[in-house]
VMD Tcl script that draws the C-alpha trace (Angstrom):
set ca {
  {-32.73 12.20 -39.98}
  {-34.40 8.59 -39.48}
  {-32.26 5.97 -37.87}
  {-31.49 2.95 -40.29}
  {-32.16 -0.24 -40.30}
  {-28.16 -1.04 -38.23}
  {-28.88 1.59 -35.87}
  {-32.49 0.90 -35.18}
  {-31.16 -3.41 -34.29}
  {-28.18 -1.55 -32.60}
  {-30.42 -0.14 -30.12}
  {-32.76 -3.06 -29.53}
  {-29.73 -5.32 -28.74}
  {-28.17 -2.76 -25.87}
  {-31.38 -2.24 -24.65}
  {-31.67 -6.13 -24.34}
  {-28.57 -6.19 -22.54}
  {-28.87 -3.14 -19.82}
  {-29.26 -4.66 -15.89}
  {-31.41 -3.01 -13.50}
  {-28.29 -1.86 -11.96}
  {-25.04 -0.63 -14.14}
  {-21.86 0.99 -13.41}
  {-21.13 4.36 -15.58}
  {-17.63 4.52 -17.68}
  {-15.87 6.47 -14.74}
  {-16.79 3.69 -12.41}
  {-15.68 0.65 -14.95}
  {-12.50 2.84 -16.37}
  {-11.42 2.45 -12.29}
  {-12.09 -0.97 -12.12}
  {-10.80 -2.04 -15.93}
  {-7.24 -3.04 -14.98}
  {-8.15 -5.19 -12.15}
  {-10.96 -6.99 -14.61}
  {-8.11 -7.38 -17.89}
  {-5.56 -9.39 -15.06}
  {-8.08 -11.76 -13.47}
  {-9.25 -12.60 -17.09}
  {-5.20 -12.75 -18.37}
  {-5.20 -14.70 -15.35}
  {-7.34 -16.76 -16.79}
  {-9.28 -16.43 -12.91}
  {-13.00 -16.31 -12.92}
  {-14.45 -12.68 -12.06}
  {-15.27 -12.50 -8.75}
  {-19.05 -10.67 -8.39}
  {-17.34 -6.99 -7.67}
  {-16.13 -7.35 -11.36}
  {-19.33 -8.43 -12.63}
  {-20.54 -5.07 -13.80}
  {-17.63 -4.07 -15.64}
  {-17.85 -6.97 -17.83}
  {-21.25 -6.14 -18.74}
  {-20.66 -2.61 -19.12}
  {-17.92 -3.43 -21.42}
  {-20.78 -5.43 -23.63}
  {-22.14 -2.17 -24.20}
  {-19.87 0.48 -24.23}
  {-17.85 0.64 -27.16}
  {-15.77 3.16 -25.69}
  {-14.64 1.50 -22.29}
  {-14.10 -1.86 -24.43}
  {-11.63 -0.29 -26.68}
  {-9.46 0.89 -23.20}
  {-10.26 -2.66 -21.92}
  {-8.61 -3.68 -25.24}
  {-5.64 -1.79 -25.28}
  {-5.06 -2.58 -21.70}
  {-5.47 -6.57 -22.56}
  {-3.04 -6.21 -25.66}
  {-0.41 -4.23 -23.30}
  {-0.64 -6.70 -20.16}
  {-0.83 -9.36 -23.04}
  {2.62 -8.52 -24.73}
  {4.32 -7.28 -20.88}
  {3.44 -11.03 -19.96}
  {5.11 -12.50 -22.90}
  {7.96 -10.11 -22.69}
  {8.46 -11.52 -18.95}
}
mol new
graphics top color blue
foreach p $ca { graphics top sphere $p radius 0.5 }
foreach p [lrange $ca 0 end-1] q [lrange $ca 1 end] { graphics top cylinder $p $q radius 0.2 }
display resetview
């Protein structure tokens, strides 16, 4: 089955975004917590955390987690 037109500019743009060096989702999903408080924070992301913010630009999956860990620490701090 041939890829349509979406699919096909899908691709192009992640392969415009990969780094010579990325972290897999094991290795961001460890780091994803740490990366949702500095930016609650409102901190800048100090060059360890680098690499989870641009694996979250391509993974769908680990930016859904990152998401649901931003909403919860979003509503804790509000609850506080």
């Amino acid at each position: 089955m041939p890829l349509s037109k979406q699919e096909i500019d899908d691709l192009l743009r992640l392969v415009g975004l990969t780094e010579r060096t990325e972290i897999n989702c094991e290795q961001c999903l460890a780091l994803v917590a740490e990366f949702a408080e500095q930016k609650l924070t409102g901190k800048s992301i100090h060059e360890g955390l680098v690499a989870v913010e641009q694996h979250l630009t391509v993974c769908s999956e680990c930016r859904e987690e990152y998401e649901a860990l931003r909403r919860t620490l979003n509503d804790k701090s509000f609850a506080d």
